[in-house]
C-alpha positions in Angstrom: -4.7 7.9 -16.0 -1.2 6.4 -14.9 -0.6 4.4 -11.9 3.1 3.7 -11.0 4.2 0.7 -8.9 7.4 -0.5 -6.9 8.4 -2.8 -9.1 11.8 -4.1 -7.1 10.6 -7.3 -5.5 7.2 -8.7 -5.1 3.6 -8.6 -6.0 4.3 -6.6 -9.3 2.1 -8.7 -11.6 -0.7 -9.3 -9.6 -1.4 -5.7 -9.3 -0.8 -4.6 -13.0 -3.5 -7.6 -14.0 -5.7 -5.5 -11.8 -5.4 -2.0 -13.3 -5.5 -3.4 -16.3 -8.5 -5.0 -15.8 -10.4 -2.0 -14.8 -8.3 0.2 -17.9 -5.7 1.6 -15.7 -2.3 1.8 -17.2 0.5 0.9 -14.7 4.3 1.8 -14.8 6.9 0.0 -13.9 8.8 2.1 -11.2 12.8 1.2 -10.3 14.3 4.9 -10.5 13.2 8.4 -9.7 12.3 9.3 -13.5 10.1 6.5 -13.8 7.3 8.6 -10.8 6.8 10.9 -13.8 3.3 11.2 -14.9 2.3 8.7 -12.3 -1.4 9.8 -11.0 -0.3 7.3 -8.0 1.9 5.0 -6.6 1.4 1.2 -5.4 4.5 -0.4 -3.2 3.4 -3.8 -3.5 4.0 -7.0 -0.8 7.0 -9.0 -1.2 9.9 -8.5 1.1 10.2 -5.0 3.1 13.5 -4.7 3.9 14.7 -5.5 0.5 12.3 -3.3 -1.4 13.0 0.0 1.3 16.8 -0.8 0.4 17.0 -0.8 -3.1 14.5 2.0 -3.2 17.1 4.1 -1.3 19.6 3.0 -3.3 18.1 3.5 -6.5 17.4 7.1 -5.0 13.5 6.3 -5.3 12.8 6.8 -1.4 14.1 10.0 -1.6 12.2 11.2 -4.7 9.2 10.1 -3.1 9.7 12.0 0.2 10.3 15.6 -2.0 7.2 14.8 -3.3 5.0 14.1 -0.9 6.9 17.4 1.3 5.3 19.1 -1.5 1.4 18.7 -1.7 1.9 14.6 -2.3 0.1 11.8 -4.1 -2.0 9.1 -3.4 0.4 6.3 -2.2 -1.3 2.7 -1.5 1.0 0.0 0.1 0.1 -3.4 0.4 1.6 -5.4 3.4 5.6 -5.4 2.9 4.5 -1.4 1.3 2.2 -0.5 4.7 5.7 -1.1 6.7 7.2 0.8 4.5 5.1 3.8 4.9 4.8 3.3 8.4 6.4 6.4 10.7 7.6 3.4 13.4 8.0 -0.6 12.5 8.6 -2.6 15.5 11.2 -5.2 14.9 13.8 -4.9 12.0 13.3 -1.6 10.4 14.2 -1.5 6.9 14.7 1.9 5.1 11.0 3.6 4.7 8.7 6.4 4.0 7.4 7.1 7.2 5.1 8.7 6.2 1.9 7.2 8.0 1.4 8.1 11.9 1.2 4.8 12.5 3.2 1.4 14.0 3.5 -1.3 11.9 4.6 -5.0 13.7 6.3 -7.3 10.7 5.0 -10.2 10.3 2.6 -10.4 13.2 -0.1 -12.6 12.1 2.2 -15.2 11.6 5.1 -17.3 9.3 4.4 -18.2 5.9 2.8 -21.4 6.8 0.3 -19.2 9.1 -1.3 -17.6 5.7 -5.2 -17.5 5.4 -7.8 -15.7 4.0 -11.2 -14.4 5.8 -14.0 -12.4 4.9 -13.5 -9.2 5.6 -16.0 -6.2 6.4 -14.7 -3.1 4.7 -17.1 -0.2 4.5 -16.3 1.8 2.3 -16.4 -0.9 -0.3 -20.0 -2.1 0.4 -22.2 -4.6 2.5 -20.4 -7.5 0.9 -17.2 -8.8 2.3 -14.2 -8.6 1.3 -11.9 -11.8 0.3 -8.8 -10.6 2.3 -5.9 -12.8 1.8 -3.1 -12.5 4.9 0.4 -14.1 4.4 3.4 -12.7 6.5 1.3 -9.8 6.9 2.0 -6.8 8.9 -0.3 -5.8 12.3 -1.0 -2.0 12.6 -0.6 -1.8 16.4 -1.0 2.2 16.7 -2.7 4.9 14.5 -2.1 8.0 15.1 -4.1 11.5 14.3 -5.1 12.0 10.7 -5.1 8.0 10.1 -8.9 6.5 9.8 -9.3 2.5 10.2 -10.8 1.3 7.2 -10.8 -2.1 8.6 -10.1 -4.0 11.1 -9.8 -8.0 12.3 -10.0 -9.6 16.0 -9.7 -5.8 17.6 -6.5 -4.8 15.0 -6.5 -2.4 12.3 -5.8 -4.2 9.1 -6.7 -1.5 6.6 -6.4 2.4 6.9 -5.9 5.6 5.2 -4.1 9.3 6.0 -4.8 12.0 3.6 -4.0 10.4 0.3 -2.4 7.5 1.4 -3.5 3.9 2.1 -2.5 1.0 3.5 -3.5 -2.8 4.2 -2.4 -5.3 5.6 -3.8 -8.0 3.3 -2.9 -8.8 -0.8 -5.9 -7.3 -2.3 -4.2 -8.2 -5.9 -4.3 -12.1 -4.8 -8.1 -12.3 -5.3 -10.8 -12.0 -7.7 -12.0 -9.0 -6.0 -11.1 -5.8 -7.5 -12.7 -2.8 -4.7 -10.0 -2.1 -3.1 -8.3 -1.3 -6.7 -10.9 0.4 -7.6 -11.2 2.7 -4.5 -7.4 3.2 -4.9 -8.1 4.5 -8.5 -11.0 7.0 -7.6 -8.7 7.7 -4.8 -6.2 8.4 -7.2 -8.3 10.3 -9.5 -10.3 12.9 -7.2 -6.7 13.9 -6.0 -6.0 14.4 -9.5 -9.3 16.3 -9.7 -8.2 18.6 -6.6 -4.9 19.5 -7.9 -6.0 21.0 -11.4 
């Protein structure tokens, strides 16, 4: 199985030393082509407005709208990538998706300096917390129908999925911790599963 990723700007490395880990390949994606064969997208953090713009300039945004109008595929986006699949961002919008039912508010849990990491109770990925690492991170201040929380920190939704797509708020790829990868990838795979 193939796993594509936004690789613009930010978090690109982080990820692929994931997959990799758990024998995943991942592909490098900058232009439309490159979504080929991909089982599933990542859009990784870094910096949203610059990623949604040279994805729609590179004609990416676009290619990834057609196919989710048509059936989709799982789509995970990781902070700066949960804006950008977010249907309304409050504050400076950059170019997105949309294609979550949700609001995203940049950088609401605070500047750079304001980064922390907390053990966080996720679930679906067991009794054991999760190591969830917050910088410049986005708030989820309303999900809509279709959207479950996944997770959630001092009353706000920090982790959430609609259909096959998933977001959170935190840099899963910044820890040791490898769940949230791997529940993207079986994610991933039982789509894969339900299409053939």
């Amino acid at each position: 199985m193939k796993i594509g990723i936004i690789a613009i700007q930010g978090d690109v490395r982080e990820h692929q030393a994931k997959f990799e880990s758990l024998g995943v390949e991942l592909a490098t994606v900058r232009k439309p082509r490159d979504l080929e064969g991909a089982a599933g997208l990542v859009i990784p953090g870094g910096e949203s407005t610059t990623i949604g713009m040279l994805m729609q300039e590179y004609g990416v945004l676009d290619a990834i709208r057609d196919r989710a109008a048509t059936g989709g595929w799982p789509i995970w986006g990781t902070c700066a990538g949960l804006i950008l699949l977010a249907a309304e961002v409050i504050g400076p919008s950059p170019a997105r998706l949309g294609l979550i039912d949700m609001t995203a508010d940049r950088n609401a849990w605070g500047r750079q300096v304001s980064s922390f990491e907390v053990p966080l109770t996720v679930p679906v990925l067991g009794d054991r917390p999760f190591p969830a690492v917050f910088i410049r991170a986005p708030r989820i201040r309303r999900i809509g129908l279709g959207v479950t929380a996944l997770a959630s920190l001092d009353g706000q939704v920090v982790m959430a999925e609609a259909g096959p797509y998933l977001v959170s708020a935190f840099h899963p790829e910044l820890t040791d911790d490898t769940r949230v990868h791997e529940y993207f990838i079986n994610k991933a795979r039982n789509y894969s599963a339900m299409l053939s």
